[in-house]
C-alpha positions as CSV (number, residue, x, y, z in Angstrom):
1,X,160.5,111.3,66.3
2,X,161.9,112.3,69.6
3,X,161.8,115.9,69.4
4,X,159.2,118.5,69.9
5,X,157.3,119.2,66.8
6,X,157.4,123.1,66.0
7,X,154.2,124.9,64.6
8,X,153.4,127.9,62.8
9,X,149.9,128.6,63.3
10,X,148.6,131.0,59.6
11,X,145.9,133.2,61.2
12,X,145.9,134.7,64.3
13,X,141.8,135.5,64.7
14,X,139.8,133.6,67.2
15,X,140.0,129.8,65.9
16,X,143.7,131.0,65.2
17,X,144.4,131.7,69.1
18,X,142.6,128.9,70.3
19,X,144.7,126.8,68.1
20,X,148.0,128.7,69.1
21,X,148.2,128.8,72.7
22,X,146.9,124.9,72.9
23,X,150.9,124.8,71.0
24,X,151.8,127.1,72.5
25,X,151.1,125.3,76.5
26,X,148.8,122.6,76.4
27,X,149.7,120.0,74.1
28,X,152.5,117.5,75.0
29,X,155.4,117.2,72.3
30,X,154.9,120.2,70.4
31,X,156.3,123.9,70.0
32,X,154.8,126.9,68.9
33,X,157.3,128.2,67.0
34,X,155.6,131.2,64.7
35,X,151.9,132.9,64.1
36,X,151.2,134.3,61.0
37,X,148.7,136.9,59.8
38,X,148.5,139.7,57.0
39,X,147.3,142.5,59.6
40,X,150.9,143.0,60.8
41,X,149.4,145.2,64.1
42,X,147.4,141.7,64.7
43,X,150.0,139.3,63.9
44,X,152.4,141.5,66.8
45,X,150.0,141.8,69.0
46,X,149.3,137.8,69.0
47,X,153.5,137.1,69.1
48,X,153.2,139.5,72.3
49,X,150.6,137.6,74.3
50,X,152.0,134.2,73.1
51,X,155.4,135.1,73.9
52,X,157.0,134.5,70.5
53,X,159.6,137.1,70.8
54,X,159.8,138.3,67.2
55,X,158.7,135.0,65.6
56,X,155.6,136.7,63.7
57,X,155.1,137.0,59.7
58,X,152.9,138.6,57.4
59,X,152.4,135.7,55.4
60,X,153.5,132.1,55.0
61,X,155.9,132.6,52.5
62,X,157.7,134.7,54.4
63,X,157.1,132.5,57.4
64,X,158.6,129.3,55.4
65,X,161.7,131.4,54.4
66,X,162.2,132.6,58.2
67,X,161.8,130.5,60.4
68,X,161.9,126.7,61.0
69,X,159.3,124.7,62.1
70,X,157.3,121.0,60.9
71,X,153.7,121.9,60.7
72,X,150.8,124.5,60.1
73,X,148.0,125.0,61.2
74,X,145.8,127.1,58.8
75,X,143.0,129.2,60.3
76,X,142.3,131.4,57.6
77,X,139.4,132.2,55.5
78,X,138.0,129.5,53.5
79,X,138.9,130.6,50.1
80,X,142.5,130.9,50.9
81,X,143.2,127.0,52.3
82,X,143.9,125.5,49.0
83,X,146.7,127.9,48.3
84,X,147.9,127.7,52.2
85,X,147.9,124.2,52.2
86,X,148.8,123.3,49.1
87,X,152.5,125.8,49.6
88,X,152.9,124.0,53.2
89,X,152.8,120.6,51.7
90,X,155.3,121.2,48.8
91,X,157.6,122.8,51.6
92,X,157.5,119.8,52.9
93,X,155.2,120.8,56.4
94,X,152.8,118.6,57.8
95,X,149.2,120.3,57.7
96,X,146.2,120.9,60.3
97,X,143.5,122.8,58.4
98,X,140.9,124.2,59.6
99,X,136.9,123.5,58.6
100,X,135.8,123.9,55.8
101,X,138.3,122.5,54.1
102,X,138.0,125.0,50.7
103,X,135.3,125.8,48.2
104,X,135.6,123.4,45.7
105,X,135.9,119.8,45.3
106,X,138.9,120.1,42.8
107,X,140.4,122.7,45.6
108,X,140.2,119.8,47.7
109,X,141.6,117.4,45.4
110,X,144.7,119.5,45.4
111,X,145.3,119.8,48.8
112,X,144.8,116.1,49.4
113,X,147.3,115.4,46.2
114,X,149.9,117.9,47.6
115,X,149.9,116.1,50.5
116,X,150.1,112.9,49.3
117,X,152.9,113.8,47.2
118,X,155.0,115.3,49.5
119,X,154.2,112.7,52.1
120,X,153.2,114.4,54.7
121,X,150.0,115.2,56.7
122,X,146.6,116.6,56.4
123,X,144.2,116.7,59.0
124,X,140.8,118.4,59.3
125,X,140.3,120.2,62.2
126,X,136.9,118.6,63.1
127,X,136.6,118.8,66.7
128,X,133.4,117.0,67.6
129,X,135.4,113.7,66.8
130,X,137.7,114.6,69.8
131,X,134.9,115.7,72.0
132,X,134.7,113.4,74.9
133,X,130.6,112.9,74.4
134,X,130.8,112.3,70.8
135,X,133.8,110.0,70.9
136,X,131.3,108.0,73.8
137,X,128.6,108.2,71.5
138,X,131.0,106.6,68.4
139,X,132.0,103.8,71.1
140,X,128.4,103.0,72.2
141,X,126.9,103.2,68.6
142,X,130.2,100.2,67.6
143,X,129.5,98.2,70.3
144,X,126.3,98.2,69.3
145,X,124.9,99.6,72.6
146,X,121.4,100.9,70.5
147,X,121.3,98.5,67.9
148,X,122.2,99.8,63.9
149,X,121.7,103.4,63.7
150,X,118.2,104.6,61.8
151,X,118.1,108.4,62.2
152,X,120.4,111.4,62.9
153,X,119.6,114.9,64.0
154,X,122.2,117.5,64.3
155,X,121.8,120.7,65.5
156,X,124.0,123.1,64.8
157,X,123.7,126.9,66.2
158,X,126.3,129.6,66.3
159,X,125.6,132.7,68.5
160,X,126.8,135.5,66.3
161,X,127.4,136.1,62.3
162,X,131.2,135.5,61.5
163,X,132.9,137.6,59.7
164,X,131.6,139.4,56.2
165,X,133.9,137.1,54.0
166,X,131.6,134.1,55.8
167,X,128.3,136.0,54.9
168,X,129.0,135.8,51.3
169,X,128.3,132.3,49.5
170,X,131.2,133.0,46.8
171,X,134.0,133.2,49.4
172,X,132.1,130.7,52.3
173,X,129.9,128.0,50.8
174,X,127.4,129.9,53.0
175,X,126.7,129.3,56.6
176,X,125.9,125.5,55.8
177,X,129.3,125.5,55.5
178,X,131.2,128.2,57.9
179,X,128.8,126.7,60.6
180,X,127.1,123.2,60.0
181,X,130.7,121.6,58.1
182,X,130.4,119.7,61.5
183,X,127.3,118.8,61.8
184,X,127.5,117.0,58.2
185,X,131.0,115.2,59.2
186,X,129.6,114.3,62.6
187,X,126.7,112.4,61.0
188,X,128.4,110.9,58.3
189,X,131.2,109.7,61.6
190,X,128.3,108.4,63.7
191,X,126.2,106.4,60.8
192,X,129.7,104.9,59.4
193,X,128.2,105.7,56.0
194,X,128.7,107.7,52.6
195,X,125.7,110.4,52.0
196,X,123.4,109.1,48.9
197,X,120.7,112.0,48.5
198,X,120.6,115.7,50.2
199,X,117.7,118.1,50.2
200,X,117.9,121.1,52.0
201,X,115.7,124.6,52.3
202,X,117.2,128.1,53.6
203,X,115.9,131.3,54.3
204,X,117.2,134.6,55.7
205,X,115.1,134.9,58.7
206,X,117.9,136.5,61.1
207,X,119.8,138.9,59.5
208,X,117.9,140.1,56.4
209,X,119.7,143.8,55.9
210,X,122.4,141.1,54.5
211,X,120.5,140.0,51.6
212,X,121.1,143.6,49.7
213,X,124.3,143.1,49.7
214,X,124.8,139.3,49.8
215,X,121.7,138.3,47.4
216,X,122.5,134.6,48.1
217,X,123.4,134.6,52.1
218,X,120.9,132.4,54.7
219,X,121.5,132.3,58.0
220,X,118.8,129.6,58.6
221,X,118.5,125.9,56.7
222,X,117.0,123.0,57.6
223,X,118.7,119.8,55.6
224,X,117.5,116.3,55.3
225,X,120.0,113.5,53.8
226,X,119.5,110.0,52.9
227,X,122.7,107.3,54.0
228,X,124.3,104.3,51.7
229,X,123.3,102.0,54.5
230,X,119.5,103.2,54.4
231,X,120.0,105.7,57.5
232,X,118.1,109.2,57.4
233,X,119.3,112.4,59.1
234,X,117.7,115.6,59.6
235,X,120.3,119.0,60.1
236,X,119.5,122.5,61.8
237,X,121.3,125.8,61.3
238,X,120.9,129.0,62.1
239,X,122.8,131.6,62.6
240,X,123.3,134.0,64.5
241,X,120.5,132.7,67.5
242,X,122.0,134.7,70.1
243,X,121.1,132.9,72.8
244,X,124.4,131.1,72.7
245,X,126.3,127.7,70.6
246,X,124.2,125.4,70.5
247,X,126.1,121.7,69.5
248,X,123.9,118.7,69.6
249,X,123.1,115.5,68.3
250,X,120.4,112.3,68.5
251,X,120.8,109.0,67.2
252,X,117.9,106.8,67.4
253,X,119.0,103.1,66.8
254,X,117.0,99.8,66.7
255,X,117.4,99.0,70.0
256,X,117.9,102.5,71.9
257,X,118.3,106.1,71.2
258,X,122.1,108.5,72.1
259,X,121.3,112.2,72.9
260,X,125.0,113.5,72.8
261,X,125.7,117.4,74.1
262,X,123.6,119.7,75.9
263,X,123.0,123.7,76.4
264,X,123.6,123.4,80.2
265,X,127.6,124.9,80.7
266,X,127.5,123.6,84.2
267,X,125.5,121.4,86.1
268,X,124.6,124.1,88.2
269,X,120.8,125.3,88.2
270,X,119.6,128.4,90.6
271,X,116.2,128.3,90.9
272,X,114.7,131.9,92.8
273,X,111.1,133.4,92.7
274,X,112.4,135.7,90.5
275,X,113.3,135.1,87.3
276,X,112.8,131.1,88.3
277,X,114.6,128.5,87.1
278,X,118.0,129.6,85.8
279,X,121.1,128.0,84.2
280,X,124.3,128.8,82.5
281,X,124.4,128.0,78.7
282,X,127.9,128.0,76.3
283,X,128.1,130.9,74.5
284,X,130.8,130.1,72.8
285,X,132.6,127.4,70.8
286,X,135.3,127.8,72.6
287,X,133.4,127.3,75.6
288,X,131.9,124.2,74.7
289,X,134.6,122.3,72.6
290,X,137.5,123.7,75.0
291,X,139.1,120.1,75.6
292,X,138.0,118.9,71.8
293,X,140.4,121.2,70.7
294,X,143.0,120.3,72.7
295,X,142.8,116.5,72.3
296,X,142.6,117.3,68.4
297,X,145.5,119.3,68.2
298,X,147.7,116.5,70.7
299,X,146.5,114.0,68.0
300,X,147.6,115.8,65.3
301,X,151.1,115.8,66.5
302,X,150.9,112.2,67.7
303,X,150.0,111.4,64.1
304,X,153.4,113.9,63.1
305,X,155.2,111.8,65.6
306,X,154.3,108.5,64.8
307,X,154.2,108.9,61.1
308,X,150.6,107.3,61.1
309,X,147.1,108.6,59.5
310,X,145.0,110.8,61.4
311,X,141.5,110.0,62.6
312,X,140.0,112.9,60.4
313,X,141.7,113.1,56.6
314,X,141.8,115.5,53.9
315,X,139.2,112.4,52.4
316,X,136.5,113.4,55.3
317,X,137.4,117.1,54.6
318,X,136.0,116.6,50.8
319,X,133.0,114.6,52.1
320,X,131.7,117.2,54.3
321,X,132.7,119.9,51.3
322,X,130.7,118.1,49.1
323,X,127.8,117.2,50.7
324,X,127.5,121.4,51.6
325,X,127.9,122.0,47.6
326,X,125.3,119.5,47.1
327,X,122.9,121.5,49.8
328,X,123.4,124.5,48.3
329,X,122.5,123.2,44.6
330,X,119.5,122.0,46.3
331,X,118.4,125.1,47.8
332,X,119.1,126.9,44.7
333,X,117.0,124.5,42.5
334,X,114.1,123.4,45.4
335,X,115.1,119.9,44.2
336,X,116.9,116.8,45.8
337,X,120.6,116.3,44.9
338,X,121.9,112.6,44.3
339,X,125.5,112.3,45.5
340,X,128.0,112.0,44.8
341,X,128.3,114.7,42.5
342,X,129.5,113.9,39.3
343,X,132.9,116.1,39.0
């Protein structure tokens, strides 16, 4: 395919414009060609500052109707991807959907099917795997640069609570998913294995006003998981921190040990009397994943291009869904889960 690839991006919030103006200037071979979003005062304002003209929709029906374009990019609440994705695929669009992938394992089952049907894509918009660190770390680990990998630690930290849909377990998954979906597709990536057991623990140690009206919200969890090839790994969460995003991981191997990210936005440090040693941390995602995104969304339209799979499926989607429903049954029953779960 020759041509540019045109994009609608559903969901113009912040994951939504980070997605859009990479289409919109940074990625070779595609065109943004529509944004989407029900708050019609949002959805202008985005087509404004993108310079889309009039090419802005309240909704992706209306979008598909419209205007013309190969691909979507969903950004929208959790509990609405299934239904997104699923319309795109029968249309006939390839599909870049944002983490999680849905609620359910049978919601991901249909968005995988859809797009199997209709032959097109679906990609997962894990970022981490396009993140120049952690792609070095997945090298080094292959080449067997610290011998076979024994234990995993991902931290995963977001500065500030997302928004009150993501606070409440029924329409998130909880902030093991909303936050730590990558933490549990980076380890499964790095220790090239299927998760066997999860046990996790949470508490509401941050935020606790949100526990009258979301009895089940956590905002902290600690998570460890047993690997098919006899690896352990151990997961953080909490959120919000404030301090800042905080995105790390360590692999301890046989032979060696990976520490992959870091807190430090620059490798500038000040250091003064007063207050004494300072330096700049990410406090944001966007910060801190900035050329991830990018390099996801180029492969995404590579894959549209070239007609091939992409690095991250709608298969890894379901993994990291499932492990996060697994967490969650263990949190609510103090117990181990085995996976995979039988559904």
């Amino acid at each position: 395919m020759e041509d540019g690839i045109k994009v609608c991006v559903v969901g113009s919030g912040r994951a939504g414009m980070v997605h859009a103006k990479n289409f919109r200037w940074r990625v070779p071979y595609a065109e943004l060609a529509a944004i989407v979003d029900v708050d019609a005062d949002r959805a202008r304002e985005a087509a404004a500052e993108l310079d889309l003209g009039d090419a802005y929709y309240a909704d992706l029906e209306q979008a598909l109707d419209i205007a013309e374009f190969d691909a979507v990019v969903i950004t929208t609440p959790t509990f609405t991807h299934a239904e997104l994705a699923v319309a795109a695929a029968r249309a006939g669009k390839h599909v870049l959907c944002e983490k999680p992938m849905a609620i359910t394992l049978a919601e991901c089952d249909r968005m995988i099917e859809a797009a199997d049907e209709a032959g097109v894509i679906l990609q997962i918009a894990f970022m981490r795997r396009f993140d120049p660190p952690f792609v070095e770390a997945k090298r080094l680990i292959g080449d067997g640069a610290i011998g076979e990998p024994i234990v995993i630690r991902s931290v995963g930290r977001g500065p500030g609570l997302p928004p009150p849909w993501a606070c409440d377990p029924s329409t998130s998954n909880g902030m093991l998913a909303e936050v730590n979906s990558h933490d549990f597709d980076s380890i499964r990536w790095l220790a090239g294995a299927e998760y066997a057991k999860v046990y996790a623990q949470a508490a509401t140690r941050k935020a606790p006003q949100l526990k009258e009206q979301y009895p089940d919200f956590y905002d902290t969890a600690v998570v460890t998981l047993n690997l098919d090839n006899g690896s352990f790994a151990m997961l953080d969460g909490v959120c919000p921190v404030d301090y800042g995003y905080d995105a790390r991981a360590e692999v301890v191997g046989t032979d060696g040990v990976l520490l992959i990210g870091e807190l430090r936005e620059s490798a500038i440090t000040r250091v003064t009397r007063e207050p004494g040693m300072v330096e700049r941390n990410f406090l944001s995602w966007r910060d801190r994943f900035r050329q991830a995104y990018v390099d996801e969304a180029t492969h995404f339209i590579a894959c549209v291009r070239e007609g091939k799979r992409p690095a991250v499926h709608g298969h890894d989607g379901r993994c990291a869904v499932e492990v996060v429903v697994a967490a969650n049954e263990s949190i609510r029953t103090g117990q181990p889960v085995e996976l995979p779960l039988g559904v």
